[in-house]
C-alpha positions in Angstrom: 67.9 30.5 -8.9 64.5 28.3 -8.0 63.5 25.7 -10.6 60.9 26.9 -12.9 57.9 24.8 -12.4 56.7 22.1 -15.3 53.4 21.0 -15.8 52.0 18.3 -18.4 48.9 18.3 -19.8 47.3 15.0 -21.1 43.6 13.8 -22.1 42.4 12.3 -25.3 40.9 14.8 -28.1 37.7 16.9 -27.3 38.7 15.9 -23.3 39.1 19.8 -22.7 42.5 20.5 -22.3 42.5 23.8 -24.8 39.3 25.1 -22.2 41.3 24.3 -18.9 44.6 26.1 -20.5 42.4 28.8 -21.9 41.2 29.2 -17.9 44.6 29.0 -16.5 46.1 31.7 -19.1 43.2 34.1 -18.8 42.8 33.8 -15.0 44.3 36.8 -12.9 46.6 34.9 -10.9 49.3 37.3 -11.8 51.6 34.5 -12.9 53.3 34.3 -16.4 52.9 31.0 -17.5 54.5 29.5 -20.9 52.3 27.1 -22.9 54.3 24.7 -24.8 52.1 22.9 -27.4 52.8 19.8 -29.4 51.1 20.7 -32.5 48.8 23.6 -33.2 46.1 21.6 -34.3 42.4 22.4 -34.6 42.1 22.2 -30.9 44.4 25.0 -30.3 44.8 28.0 -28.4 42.3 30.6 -29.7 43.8 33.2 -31.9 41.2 35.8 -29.1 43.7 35.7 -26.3 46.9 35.5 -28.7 48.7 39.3 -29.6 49.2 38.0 -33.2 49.3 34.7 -35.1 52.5 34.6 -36.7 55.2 31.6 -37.8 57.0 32.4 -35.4 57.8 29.6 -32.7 57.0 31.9 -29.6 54.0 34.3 -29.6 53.7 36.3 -26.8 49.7 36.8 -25.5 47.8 39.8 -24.3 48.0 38.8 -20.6 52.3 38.8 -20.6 51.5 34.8 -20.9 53.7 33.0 -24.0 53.3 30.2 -26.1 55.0 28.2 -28.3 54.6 25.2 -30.3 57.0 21.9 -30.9 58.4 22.2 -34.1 61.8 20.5 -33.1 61.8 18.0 -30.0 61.4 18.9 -26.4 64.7 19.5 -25.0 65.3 22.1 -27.8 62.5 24.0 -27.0 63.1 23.7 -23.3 66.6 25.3 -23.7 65.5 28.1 -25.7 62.8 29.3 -23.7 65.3 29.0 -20.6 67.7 30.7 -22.9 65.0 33.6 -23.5 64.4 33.8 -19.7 68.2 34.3 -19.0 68.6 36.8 -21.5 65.6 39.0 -20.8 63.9 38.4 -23.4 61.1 36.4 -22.2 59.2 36.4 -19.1 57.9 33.1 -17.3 57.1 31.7 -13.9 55.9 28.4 -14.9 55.7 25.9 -17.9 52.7 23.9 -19.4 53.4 21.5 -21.7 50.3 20.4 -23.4 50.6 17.0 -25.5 48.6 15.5 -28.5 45.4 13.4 -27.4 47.9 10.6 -28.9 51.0 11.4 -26.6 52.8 9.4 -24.5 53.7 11.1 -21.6 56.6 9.1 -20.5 59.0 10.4 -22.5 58.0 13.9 -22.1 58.6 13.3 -18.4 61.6 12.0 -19.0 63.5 14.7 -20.5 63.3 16.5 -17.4 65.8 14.2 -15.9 67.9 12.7 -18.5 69.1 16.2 -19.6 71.5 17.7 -17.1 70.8 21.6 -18.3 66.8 21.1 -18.4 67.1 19.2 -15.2 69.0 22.8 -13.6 66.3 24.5 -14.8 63.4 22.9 -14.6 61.1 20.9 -12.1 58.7 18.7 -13.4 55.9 19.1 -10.3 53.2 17.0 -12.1 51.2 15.1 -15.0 47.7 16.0 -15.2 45.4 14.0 -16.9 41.6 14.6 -18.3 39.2 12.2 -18.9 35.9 12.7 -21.0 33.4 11.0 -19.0 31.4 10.6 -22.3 33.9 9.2 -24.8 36.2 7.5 -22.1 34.8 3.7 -21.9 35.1 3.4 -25.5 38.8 5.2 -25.7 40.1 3.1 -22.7 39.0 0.4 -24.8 39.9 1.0 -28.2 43.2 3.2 -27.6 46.5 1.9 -25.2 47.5 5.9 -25.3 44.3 6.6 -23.4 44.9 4.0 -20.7 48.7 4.9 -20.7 47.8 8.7 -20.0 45.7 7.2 -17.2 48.7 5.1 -15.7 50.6 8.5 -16.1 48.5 10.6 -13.7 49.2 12.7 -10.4 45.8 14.1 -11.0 42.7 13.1 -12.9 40.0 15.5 -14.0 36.9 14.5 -15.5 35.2 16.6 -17.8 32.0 15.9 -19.3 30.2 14.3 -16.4 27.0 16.0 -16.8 26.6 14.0 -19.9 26.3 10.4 -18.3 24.6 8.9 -15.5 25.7 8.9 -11.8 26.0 5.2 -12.5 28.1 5.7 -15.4 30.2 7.9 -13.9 31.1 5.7 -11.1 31.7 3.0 -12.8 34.6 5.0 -14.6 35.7 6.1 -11.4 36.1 2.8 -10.5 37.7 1.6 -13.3 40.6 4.3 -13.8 40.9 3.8 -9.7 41.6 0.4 -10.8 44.2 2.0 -13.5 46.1 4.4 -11.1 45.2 4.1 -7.7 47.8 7.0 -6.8 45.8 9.6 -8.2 43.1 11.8 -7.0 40.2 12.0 -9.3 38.0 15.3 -9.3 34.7 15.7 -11.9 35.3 19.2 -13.2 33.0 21.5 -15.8 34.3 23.4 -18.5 37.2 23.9 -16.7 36.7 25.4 -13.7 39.2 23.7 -11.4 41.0 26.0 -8.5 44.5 26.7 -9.7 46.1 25.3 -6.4 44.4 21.8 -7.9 46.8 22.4 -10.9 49.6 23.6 -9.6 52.5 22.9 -7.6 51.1 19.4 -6.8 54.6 18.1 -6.2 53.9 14.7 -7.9 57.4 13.7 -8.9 58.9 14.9 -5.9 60.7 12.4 -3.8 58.7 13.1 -0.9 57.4 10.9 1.8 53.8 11.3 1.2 52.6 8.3 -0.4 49.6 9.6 -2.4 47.8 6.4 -2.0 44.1 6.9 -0.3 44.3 4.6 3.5 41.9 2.7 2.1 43.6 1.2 -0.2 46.3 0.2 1.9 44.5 -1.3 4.9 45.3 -4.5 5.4 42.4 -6.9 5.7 42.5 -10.5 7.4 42.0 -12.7 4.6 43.6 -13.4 1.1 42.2 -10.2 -0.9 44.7 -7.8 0.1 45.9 -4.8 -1.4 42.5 -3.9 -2.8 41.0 -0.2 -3.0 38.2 0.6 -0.9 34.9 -0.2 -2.5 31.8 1.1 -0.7 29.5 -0.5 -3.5 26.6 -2.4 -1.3 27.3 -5.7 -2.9 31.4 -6.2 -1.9 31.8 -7.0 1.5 35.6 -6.5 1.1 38.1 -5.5 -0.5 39.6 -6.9 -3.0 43.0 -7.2 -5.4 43.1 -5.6 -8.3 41.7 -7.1 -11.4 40.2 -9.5 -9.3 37.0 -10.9 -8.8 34.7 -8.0 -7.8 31.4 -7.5 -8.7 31.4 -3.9 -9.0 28.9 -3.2 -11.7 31.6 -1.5 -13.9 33.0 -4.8 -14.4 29.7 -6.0 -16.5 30.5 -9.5 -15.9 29.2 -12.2 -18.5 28.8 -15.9 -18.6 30.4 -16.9 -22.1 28.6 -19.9 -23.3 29.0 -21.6 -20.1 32.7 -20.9 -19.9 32.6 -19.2 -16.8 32.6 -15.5 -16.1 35.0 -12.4 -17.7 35.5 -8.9 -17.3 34.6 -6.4 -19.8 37.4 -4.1 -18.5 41.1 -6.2 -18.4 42.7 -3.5 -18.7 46.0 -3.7 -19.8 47.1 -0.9 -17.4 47.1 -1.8 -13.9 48.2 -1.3 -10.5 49.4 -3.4 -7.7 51.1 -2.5 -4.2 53.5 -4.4 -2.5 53.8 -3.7 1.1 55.9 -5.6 4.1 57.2 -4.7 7.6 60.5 -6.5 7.1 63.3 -3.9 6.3 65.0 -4.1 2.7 68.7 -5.3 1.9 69.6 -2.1 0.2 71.8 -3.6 -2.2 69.7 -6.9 -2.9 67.3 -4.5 -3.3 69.1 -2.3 -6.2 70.1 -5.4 -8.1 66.4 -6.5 -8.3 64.7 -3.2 -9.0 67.7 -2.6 -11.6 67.1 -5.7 -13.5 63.2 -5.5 -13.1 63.7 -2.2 -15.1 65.8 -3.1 -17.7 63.4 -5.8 -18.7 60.1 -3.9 -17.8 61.1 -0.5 -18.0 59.0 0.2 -21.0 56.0 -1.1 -19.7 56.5 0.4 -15.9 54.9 3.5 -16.3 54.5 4.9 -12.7 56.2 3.4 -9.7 56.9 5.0 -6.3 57.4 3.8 -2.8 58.2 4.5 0.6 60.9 1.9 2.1 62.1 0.9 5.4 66.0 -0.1 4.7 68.8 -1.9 6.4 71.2 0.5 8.0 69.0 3.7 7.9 66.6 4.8 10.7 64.9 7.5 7.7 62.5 6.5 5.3 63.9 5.8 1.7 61.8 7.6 -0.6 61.7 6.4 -4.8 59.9 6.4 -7.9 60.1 6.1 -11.3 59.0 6.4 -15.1 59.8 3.9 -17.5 63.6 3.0 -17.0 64.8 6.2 -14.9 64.8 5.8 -11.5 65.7 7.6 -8.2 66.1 7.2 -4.7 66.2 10.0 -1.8 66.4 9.9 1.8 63.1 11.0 3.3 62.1 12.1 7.0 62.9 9.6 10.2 60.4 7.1 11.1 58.7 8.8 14.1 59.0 6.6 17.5 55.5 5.1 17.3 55.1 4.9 13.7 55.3 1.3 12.3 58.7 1.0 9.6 56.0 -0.3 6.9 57.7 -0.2 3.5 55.0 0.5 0.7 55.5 0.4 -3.0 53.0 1.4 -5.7 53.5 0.1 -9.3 51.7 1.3 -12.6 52.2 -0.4 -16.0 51.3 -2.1 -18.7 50.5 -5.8 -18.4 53.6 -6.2 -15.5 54.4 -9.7 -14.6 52.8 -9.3 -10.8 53.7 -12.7 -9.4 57.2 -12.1 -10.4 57.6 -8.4 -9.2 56.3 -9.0 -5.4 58.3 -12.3 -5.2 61.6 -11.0 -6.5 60.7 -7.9 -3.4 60.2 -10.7 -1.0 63.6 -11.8 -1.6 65.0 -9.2 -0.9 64.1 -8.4 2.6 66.3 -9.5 5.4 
């Protein structure tokens, strides 16, 4: 039987998750989706599109969609609803899991693969995460969970945008590109976003496409590699992360004469290694096992596409926190140059140390 599909949903309080589920439950699409909340909190699911508000753990809605909120962890929820399914008892094409505006999302991504049943069931296809363009400066600020749930993305939408300036609004743009280069940012209202921008966006499959924008993977002659592409009139190139740049965004200010700083250090940050030597496999493993086992907390997203030793297919992998997986992906076609390219996400990763240790282990 096909994998039921597994979406989370992640964005700070009053970001507009409850409006974008309320869309995606109420919109004839003709599929029956199961809504797993974290808490039924004030930001809930309105009692309007629910058959009845009971204690129980699974209310079933007008529109043959369910929901059901966490009262135990996770995985127990999980089985039972795939329990339901194989029984009869409940039907379901899909599952959204929608966190707390505190959530970590790591872990919730992770039960999908440490549990062998879940993992036969289910396929986690992607972490969605919205942003309120009003409230987010201050929340990336104040709150590590909001610039973790950043890190976490396949997708970013950002509500609210109507309420700041252009200005503002790139500037965010800018900074959470800085955050998570690998996903796609779209401004959205009240929750109207095209279902196939929710869906089945494939963002932990081990596929081949790296969802890096070219731009931020062209190579440029001199030091400032690895940058994103900028097309702010005052940068003539591109630059490295975290780096000098004098993107407005980045409000830099001369402390009493002590030089320059950046308002926005984020904690979470990106960085992409990227080399046209092939990989010694198993130097390789030992290196990325270790980096893990040390980091693994802190490595929120990490995914690449590798040219290796001994293979003439691409080696596709990623990762959250410590679990990590490898897959054989597509040949390298004839004229296409065997570039290996890795993307990683995390909170305040030792850079210098990471793309050494990777230059080692090339052959």
């Amino acid at each position: 039987m096909a994998l039921i599909p597994a979406t989370i949903l992640t964005g700070f309080l009053g970001s507009g998750k409850t409006t974008l589920l309320k869309r995606v439950l109420t919109e004839a699409h003709g599929q029956k989706i199961a809504v797993i909340e974290n808490e039924f909190g004030e930001e809930n699911i309105d009692n309007d599109i629910l058959v009845s508000d009971t204690n129980e753990q699974i209310i079933q809605m007008s529109n043959g969609c369910i929901c059901c909120t966490i009262r135990e962890d996770l995985r127990a929820t999980l089985q039972l609803l795939a329990a339901k399914r194989r029984k009869g008892l409940l039907t379901f094409d899909r599952i959204v899991i929608e966190t707390t505006g505190l959530a970590d999302p790591g872990p919730v991504a992770q039960t999908f693969f440490m549990d062998d049943e879940i993992a036969e069931t289910f396929l986690l296809d992607s972490i969605l995460t919205l942003v309120d363009a009003k409230h987010a400066a201050q929340q990336l600020n104040d709150r590590q969970e909001a610039r973790r749930q950043v890190g976490f993305a396949d997708q970013i939408f950002i509500s609210k945008a109507d309420l700041v300036s252009p200005q503002d609004l790139d500037a965010l743009q800018h900074r959470l590109k800085h955050m998570n280069p690998r996903a796609p940012q779209k401004v959205v209202h009240f929750g109207e976003v095209a279902l196939s921008e929710v869906f089945d966006l494939k963002g932990f499959n081990l596929n081949a496409k790296l969802d890096i924008d070219p731009d931020f993977l062209s190579e440029e002659e001199h030091d400032h590699v690895h940058g994103e592409h900028c097309d702010h009139p005052s940068r003539q190139h591109e630059h490295e992360h975290g780096e000098h740049c004098d993107h407005p965004s980045h409000d830099h200010e001369n402390s009493h004469g002590h030089g320059h700083h950046h308002h926005h250090d984020d904690d979470v940050k990106s960085f992409v290694f990227r080399s046209e030597r092939a990989f010694d496999p198993a130097k390789l493993e030992d290196f990325l096992g270790a980096i893990v086992n040390i980091y693994g907390p802190r490595m929120l997203r990490y995914k690449g596409v590798l040219n290796m030793r001994g293979t003439e297919r691409k080696v596709i992998f990623q990762g959250v926190h410590q679990l990590m997986g490898s897959d054989l992906g597509p040949m390298w076609a004839e004229s296409e140059p065997k570039l290996s390219k890795m993307v990683f996400i995390g909170i305040d990763l030792p850079k210098d140390i990471l793309l050494q240790g990777l230059d080692q282990c090339l052959i």
